[in-house]
C-alpha positions as CSV (number, residue, x, y, z in Angstrom):
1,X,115.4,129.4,78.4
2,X,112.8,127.7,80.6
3,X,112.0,124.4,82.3
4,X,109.1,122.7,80.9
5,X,107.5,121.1,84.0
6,X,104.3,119.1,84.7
7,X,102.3,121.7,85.2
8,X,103.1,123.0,81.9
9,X,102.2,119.4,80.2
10,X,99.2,119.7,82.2
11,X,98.1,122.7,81.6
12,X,98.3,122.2,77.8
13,X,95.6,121.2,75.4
14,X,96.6,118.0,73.5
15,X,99.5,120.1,71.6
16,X,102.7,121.8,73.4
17,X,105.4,123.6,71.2
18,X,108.3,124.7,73.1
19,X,111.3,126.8,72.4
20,X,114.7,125.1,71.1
21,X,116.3,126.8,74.7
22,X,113.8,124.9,76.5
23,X,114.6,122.0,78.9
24,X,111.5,119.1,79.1
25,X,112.4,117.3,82.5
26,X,112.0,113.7,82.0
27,X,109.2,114.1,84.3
28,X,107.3,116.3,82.4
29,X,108.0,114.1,79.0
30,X,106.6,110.6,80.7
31,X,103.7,112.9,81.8
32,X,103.1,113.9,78.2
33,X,103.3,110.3,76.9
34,X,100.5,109.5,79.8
35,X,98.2,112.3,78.8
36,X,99.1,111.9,75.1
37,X,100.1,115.6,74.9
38,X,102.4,116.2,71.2
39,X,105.3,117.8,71.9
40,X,107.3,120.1,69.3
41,X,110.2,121.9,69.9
42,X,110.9,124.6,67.9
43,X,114.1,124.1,65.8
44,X,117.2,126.4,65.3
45,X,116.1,127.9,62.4
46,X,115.8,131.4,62.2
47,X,112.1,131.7,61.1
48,X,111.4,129.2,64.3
49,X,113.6,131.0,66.5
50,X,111.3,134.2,65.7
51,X,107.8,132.6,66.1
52,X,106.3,132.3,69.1
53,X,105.9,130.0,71.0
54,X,102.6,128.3,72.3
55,X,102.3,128.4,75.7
56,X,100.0,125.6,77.9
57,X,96.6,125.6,77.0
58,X,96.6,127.5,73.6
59,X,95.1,125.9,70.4
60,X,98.0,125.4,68.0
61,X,98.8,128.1,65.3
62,X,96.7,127.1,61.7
63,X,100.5,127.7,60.0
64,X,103.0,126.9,62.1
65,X,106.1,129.0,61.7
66,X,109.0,126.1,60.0
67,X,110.3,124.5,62.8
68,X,112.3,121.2,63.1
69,X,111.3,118.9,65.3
70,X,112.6,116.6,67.4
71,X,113.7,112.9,67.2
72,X,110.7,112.0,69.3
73,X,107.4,113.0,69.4
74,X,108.1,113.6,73.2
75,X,111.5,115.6,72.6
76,X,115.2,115.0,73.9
77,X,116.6,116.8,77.2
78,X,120.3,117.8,76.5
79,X,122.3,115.4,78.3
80,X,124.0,116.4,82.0
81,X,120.9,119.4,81.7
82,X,118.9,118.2,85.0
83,X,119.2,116.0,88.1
84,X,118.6,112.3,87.7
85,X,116.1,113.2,90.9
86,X,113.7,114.7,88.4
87,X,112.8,110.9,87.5
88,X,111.1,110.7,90.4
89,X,107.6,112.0,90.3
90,X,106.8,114.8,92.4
91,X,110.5,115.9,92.9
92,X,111.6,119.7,93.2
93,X,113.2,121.1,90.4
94,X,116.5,122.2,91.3
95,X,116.9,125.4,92.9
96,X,119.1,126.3,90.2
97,X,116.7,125.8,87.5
98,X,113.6,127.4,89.2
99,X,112.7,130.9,87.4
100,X,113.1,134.0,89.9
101,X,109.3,134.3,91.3
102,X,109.2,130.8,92.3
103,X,112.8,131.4,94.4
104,X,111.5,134.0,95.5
105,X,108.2,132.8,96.8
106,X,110.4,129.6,98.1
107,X,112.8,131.3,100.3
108,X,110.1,134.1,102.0
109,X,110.5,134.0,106.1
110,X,106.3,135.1,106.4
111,X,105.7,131.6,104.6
112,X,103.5,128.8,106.7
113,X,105.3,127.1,109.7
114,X,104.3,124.1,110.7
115,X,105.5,121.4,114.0
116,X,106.1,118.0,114.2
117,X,105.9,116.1,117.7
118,X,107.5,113.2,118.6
119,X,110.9,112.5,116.5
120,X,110.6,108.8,116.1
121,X,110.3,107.1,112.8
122,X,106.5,108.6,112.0
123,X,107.4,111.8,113.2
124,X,110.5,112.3,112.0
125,X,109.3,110.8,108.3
126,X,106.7,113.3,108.6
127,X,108.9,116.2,109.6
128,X,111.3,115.4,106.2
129,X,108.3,115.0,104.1
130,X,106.9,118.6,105.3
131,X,110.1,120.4,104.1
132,X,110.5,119.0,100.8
133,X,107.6,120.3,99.7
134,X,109.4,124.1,100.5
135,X,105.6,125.4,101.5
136,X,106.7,126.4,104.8
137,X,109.6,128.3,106.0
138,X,110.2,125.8,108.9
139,X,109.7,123.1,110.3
140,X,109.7,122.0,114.0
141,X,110.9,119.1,115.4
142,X,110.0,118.4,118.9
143,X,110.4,115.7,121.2
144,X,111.5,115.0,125.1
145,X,114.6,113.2,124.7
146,X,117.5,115.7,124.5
147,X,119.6,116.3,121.5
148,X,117.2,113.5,119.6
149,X,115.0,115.9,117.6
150,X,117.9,118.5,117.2
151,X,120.2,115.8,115.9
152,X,117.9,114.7,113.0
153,X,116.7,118.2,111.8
154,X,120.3,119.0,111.4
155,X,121.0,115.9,109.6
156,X,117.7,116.3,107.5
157,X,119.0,120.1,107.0
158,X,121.9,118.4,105.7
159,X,120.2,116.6,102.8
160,X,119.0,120.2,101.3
161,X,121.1,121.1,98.9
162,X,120.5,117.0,97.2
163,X,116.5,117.6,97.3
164,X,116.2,120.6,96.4
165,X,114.0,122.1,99.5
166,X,114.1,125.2,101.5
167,X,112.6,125.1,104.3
168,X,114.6,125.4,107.4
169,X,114.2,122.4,109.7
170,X,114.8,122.9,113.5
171,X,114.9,120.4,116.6
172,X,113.9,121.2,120.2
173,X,113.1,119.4,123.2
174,X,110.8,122.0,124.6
175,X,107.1,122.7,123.5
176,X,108.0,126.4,123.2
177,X,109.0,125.4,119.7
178,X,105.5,125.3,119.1
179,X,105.5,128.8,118.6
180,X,104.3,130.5,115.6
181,X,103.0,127.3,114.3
182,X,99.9,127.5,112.2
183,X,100.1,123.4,111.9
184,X,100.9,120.6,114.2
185,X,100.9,116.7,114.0
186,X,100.6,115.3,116.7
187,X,102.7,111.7,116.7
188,X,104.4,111.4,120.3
189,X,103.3,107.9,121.8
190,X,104.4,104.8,122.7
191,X,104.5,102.2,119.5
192,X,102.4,99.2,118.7
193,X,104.8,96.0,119.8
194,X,103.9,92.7,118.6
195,X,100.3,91.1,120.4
196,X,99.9,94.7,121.3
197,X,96.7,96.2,120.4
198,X,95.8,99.7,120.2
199,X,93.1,99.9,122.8
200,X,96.4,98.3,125.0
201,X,98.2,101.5,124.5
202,X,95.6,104.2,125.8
203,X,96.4,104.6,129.3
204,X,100.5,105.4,128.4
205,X,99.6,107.7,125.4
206,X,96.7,109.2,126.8
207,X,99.0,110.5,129.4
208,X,101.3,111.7,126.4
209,X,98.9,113.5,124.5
210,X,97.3,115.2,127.5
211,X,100.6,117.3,128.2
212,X,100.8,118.0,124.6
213,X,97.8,119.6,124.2
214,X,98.5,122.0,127.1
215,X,101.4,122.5,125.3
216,X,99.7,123.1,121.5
217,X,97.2,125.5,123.5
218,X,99.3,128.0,125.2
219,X,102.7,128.2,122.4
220,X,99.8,127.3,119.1
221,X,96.6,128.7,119.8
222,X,95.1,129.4,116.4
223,X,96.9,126.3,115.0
224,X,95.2,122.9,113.0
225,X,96.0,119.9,114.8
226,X,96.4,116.5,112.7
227,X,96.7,113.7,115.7
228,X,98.3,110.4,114.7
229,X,99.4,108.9,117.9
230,X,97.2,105.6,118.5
231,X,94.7,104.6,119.6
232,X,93.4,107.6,116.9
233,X,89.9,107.7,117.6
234,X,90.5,108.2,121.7
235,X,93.8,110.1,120.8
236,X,91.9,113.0,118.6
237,X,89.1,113.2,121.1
238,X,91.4,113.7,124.2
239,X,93.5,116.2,122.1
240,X,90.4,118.4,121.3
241,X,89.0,118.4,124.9
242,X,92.2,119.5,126.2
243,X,93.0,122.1,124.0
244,X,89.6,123.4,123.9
245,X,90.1,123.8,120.1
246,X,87.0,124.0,117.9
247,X,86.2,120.4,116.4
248,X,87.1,121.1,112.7
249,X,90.5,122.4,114.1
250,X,91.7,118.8,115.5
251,X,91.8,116.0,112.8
252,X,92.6,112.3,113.5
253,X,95.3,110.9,110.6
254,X,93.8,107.1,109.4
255,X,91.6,107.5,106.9
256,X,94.1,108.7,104.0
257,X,96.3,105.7,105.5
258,X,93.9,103.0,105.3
259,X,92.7,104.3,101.8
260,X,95.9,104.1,100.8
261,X,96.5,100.6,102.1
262,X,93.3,99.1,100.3
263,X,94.5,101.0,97.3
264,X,97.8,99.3,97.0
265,X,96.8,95.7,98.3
266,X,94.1,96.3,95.3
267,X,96.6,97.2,92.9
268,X,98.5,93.7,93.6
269,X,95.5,91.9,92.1
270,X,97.0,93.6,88.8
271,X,93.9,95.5,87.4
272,X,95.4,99.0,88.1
273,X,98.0,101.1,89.4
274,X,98.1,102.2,93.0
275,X,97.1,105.8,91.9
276,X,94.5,104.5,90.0
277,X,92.2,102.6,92.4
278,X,89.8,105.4,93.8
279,X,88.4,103.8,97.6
280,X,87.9,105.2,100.5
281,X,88.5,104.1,104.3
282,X,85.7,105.3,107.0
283,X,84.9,103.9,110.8
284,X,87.4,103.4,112.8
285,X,91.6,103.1,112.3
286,X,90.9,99.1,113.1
287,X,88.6,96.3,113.7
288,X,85.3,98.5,112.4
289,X,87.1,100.0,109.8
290,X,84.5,100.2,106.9
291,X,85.2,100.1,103.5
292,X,82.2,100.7,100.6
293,X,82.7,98.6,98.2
294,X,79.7,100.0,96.2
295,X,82.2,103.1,96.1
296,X,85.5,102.1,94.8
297,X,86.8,102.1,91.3
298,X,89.8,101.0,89.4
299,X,90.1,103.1,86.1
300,X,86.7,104.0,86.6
301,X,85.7,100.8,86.6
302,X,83.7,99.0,89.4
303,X,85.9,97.0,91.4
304,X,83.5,94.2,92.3
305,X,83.2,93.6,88.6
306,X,87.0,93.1,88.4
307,X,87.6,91.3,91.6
308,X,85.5,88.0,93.2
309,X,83.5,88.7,95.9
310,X,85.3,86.5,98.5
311,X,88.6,87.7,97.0
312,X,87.6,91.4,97.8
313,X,86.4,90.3,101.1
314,X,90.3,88.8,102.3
315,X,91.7,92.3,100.7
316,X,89.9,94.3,102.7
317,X,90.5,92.2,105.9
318,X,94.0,92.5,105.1
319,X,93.9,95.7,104.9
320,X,92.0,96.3,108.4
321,X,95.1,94.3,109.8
322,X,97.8,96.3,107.9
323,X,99.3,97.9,110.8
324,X,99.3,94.7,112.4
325,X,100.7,92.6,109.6
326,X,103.7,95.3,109.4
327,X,104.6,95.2,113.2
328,X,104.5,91.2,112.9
329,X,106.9,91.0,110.0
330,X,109.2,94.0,111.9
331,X,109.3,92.2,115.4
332,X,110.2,95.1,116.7
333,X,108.4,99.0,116.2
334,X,105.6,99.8,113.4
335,X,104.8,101.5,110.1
336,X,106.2,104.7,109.5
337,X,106.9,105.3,105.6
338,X,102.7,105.4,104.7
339,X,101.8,106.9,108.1
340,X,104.2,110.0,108.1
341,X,103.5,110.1,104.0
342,X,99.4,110.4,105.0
343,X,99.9,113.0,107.9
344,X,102.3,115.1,105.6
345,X,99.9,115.2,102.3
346,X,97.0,116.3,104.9
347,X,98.9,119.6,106.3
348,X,100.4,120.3,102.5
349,X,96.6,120.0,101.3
350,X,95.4,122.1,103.7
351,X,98.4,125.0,103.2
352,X,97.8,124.8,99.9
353,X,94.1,125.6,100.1
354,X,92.0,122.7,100.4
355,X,92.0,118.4,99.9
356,X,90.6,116.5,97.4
357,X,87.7,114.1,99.3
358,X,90.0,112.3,101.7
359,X,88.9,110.4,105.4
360,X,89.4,111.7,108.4
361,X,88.9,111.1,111.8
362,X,86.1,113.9,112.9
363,X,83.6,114.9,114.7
364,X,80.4,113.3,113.3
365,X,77.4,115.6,114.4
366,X,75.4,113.5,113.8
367,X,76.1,113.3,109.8
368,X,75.3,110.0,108.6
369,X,72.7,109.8,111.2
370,X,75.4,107.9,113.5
371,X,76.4,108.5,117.0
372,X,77.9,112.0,117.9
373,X,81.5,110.8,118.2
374,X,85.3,111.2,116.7
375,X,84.7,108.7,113.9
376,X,86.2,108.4,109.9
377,X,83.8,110.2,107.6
378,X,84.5,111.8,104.0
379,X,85.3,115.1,104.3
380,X,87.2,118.0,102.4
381,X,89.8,120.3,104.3
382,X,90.9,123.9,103.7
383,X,93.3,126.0,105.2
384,X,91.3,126.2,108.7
385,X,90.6,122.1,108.8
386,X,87.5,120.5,107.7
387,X,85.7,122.5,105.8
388,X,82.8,120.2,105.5
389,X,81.6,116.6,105.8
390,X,80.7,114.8,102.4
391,X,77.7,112.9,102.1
392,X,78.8,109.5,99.8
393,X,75.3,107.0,99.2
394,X,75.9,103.8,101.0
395,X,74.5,100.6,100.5
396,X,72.3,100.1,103.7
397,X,74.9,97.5,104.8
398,X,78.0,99.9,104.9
399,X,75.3,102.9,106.6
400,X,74.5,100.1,109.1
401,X,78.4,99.2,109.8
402,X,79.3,102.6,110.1
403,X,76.5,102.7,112.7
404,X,78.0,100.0,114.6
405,X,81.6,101.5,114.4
406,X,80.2,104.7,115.6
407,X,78.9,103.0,118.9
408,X,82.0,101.0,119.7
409,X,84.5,103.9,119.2
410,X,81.5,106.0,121.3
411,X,81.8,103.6,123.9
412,X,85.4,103.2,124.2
413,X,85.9,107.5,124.7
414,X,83.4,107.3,127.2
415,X,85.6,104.5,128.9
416,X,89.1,107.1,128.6
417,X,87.3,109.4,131.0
């Protein structure tokens, strides 16, 4: 008997036959129906029972062996056979279900580890996010106030055996924790409060991140460091001076956010899904945030031929002002769901091997002929960081606001000293 996962559907060429053992996790059969993969399961028939089976990507048999097949064109799961959590997209299977090498793989102690700092709402989000996806063998939680970080990795530890994760999360109030670490995000700082802007917040967080970095440089050495802690541009260029870490080894967290933000304000308008708007966020995590519209699609489809100029223009406003809108409408503390979700997919994407194009806060070199500063550019990250900086054609209006955001963020590191 085996599970029948995404990947499987996936991996298949229009045409899946499975054996009648198998279990399809409802995941796996609404991924089918979006792909338009056919799905036959073998039936109990002893002819079927000896033939064998088609694995993912192989051209179906000219003569099938006789098979019965299901009641749908999808096929049934036996009732009771998997979690309801598998409804979820993304969810772990099971440890139950997973086959041996997987387990195995899951549960090894020379696995990635990876540190979270701060355990408020972002970094404790972030630090839960980390371990479900069971690519490290722990997870650190660190943060000043004692017992606070300790408390929630135990009660986060608690939740394992209902999500279906592995990794072992720990809390500490000391930096030490830090060692071993091959990743850490950075998201200690004092939060936005209402009138607050983020410029307002540099003296205090400076402060914050300055003693972390000493920390990150003598307990993490070799490690990647994703900042989040605001203001991010100042933030990510104060972490890499004090840590004296090599520029594609400290990464400012906004760019997948803000993408993310403009993609789901888009997807209100009602011409696509959230995953299917492809845009991208660059400049700066606020006012001179600059998004090319020349650039972004929604089912592959221009968006300024599905949305009115001056309607696009209030989206993306609304979007710059997010972060703001969110701590208005809380009164009291900021975003934390899409903020920890952002930081988390970065470290994942990078343990895993490399991102997708994503935006990040870098160091520009001079790549888009703008200002040598910590700035949001397109890039792609592998295991050690950025592994380069993507060159995306820009209408000479966006080249010339990127400029512009360039000199303002410039300006304002030269200000933090």
């Amino acid at each position: 008997m085996s599970v029948i996962s995404v990947a499987d559907v996936e991996g298949a060429n229009g045409f899946l036959v499975i054996a009648a053992r198998d279990i399809l996790t409802p995941l796996a059969a609404d991924r089918a129906k979006e792909l338009n993969i056919r799905i036959e399961r073998t039936g109990p028939t002893k002819e079927a029972a000896a033939a064998p089976p088609v694995r993912p990507g192989a051209q179906p048999p000219a003569k099938p062996a006789p098979m019965a097949k299901s009641s749908t064109s999808i096929g049934w799961v036996q009732p009771g056979a998997l979690s309801g959590a598998l409804y979820r997209r993304g969810a772990p299977v099971p440890t139950q279900m997973r086959v041996r090498g997987e387990l195995d793989a899951a549960t090894r102690e020379d696995r990635t580890r990876v540190a979270v700092i701060g355990a408020g709402h972002v970094g404790a989000m972030t630090a839960l996010r980390l371990a479900e996806t069971s690519l490290f063998s722990r997870v650190a939680l660190i943060d000043i106030i004692p017992g606070l970080a300790a408390g929630l990795a135990l009660d986060m530890w608690h939740s394992a055996p209902l999500r279906g994760f592995m990794t072992r999360i720990e809390g500490s109030a000391d930096l030490s924790a830090l060692d071993g670490a091959s990743y850490v995000v950075m998201t200690a700082g004092r939060p936005r409060q209402p009138g607050m802007s983020r410029t307002d917040l540099t003296g205090v967080n400076a402060e914050i991140v300055g003693g972390v970095a000493d920390g990150i440089r003598r307990y993490a050495p070799k490690s990647v460091v994703v900042v989040v802690t605001n203001p991010l541009e100042e933030m990510t260029h104060l972490m890499a001076r004090r840590t004296g870490f090599a520029s594609n080894r400290v990464i400012g967290m906004a760019g997948v956010l803000d993408s993310a933000r403009f993609c789901s304000l888009i997807a209100l308008e009602g011409v696509a899904r959230p995953q299917d708007v492809d845009a991208i966020a660059l400049g700066s995590h606020g006012a001179e945030m600059v998004i090319p519209l020349s650039l972004a699609k929604a089912n592959g489809r221009p968006i300024e031929e599905l949305i009115p100029r001056d309607r696009l223009a209030t989206i993306v406003e609304r979007a710059r002002d997010s972060g703001a809108e969110v701590v208005k409408l809380l009164q009291k503390g900021s975003a934390y769901f899409s903020p920890a979700e952002s930081a988390a997919s970065m470290v994942a994407a990078m343990v895993r091997g490399g991102s997708d194009l994503i935006a990040a806060c870098v160091q520009s070199g001079g790549a888009y002929s703008v200002e040598d500063t910590r700035i949001g550019l397109p890039v792609r990250l592998d295991a050690d960081g950025v592994k380069e900086i993507v060159k995306l054609p820009l209408r000479p209006e966006e080249q010339a606001a990127l400029a512009e955001a360039a000199r303002s963020i410039a300006k304002r590191i030269s200000e933090l000293g």
